[in-house]
VMD Tcl script that draws the C-alpha trace (Angstrom):
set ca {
  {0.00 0.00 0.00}
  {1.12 3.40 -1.18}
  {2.06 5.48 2.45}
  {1.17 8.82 0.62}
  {-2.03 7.81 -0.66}
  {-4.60 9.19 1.31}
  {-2.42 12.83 1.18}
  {-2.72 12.23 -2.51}
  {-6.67 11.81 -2.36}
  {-6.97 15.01 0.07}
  {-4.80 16.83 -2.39}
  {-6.93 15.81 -5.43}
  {-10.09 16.98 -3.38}
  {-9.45 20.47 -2.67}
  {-8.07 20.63 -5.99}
  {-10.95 19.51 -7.83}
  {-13.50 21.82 -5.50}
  {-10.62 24.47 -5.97}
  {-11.49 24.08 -9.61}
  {-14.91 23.49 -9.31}
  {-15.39 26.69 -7.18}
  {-13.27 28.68 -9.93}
  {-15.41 27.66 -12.69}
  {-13.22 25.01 -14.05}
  {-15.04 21.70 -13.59}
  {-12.90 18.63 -13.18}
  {-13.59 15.02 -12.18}
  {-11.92 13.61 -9.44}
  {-10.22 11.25 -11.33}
  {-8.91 13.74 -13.56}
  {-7.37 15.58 -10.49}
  {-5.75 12.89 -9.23}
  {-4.05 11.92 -12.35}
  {-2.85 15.71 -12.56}
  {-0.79 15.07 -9.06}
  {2.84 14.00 -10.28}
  {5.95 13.36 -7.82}
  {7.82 16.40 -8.18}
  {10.99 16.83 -9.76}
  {14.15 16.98 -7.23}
  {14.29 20.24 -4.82}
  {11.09 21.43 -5.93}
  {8.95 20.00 -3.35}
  {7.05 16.99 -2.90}
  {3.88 17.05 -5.17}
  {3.53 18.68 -8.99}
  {-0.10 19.68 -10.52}
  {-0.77 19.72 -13.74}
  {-4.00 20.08 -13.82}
  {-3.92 23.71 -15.32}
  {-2.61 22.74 -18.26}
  {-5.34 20.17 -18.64}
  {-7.73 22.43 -18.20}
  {-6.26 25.19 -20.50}
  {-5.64 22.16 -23.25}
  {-9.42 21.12 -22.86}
  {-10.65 25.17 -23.02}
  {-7.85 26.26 -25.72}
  {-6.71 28.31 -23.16}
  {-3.34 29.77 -21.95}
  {-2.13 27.85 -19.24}
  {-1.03 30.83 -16.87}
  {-4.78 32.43 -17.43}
  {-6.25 29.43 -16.02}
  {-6.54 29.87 -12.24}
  {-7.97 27.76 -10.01}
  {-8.38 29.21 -6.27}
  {-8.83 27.52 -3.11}
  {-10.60 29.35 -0.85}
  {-10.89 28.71 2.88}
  {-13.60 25.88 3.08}
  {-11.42 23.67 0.80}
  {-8.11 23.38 1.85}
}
mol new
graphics top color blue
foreach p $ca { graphics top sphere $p radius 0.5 }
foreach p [lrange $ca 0 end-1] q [lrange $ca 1 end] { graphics top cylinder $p $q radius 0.2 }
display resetview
């Protein structure tokens, strides 16, 4: 059994009603597959889930912004 996996699924939750919230609907599934083991000395989890999104809108990445507010994180 994967130690980080239930950080992983809290992660993908407040992501997805991050997006949600911000007008970007994901699935859950979909924001779990955007969390990636980040690359060395740049923390511990990568998202990639903006670039999904802006790939799915034909969007620019940097003008998609999903925002957690207080209830979700």
């Amino acid at each position: 059994m994967d130690p980080y996996e239930h950080a992983r699924e809290e992660l993908a939750k407040a992501l997805q009603q991050a997006c949600n919230s911000s007008g970007h609907p994901v699935h859950m599934s979909e924001a779990l597959r955007s969390l990636q083991e980040a690359k060395k000395g740049f923390g511990d989890v990568a998202c990639t889930i903006a670039f999904e999104i802006a790939k799915r809108e034909r969007r620019n990445p940097f003008g998609v912004q999903p925002r957690a507010n207080a209830n979700c994180v």
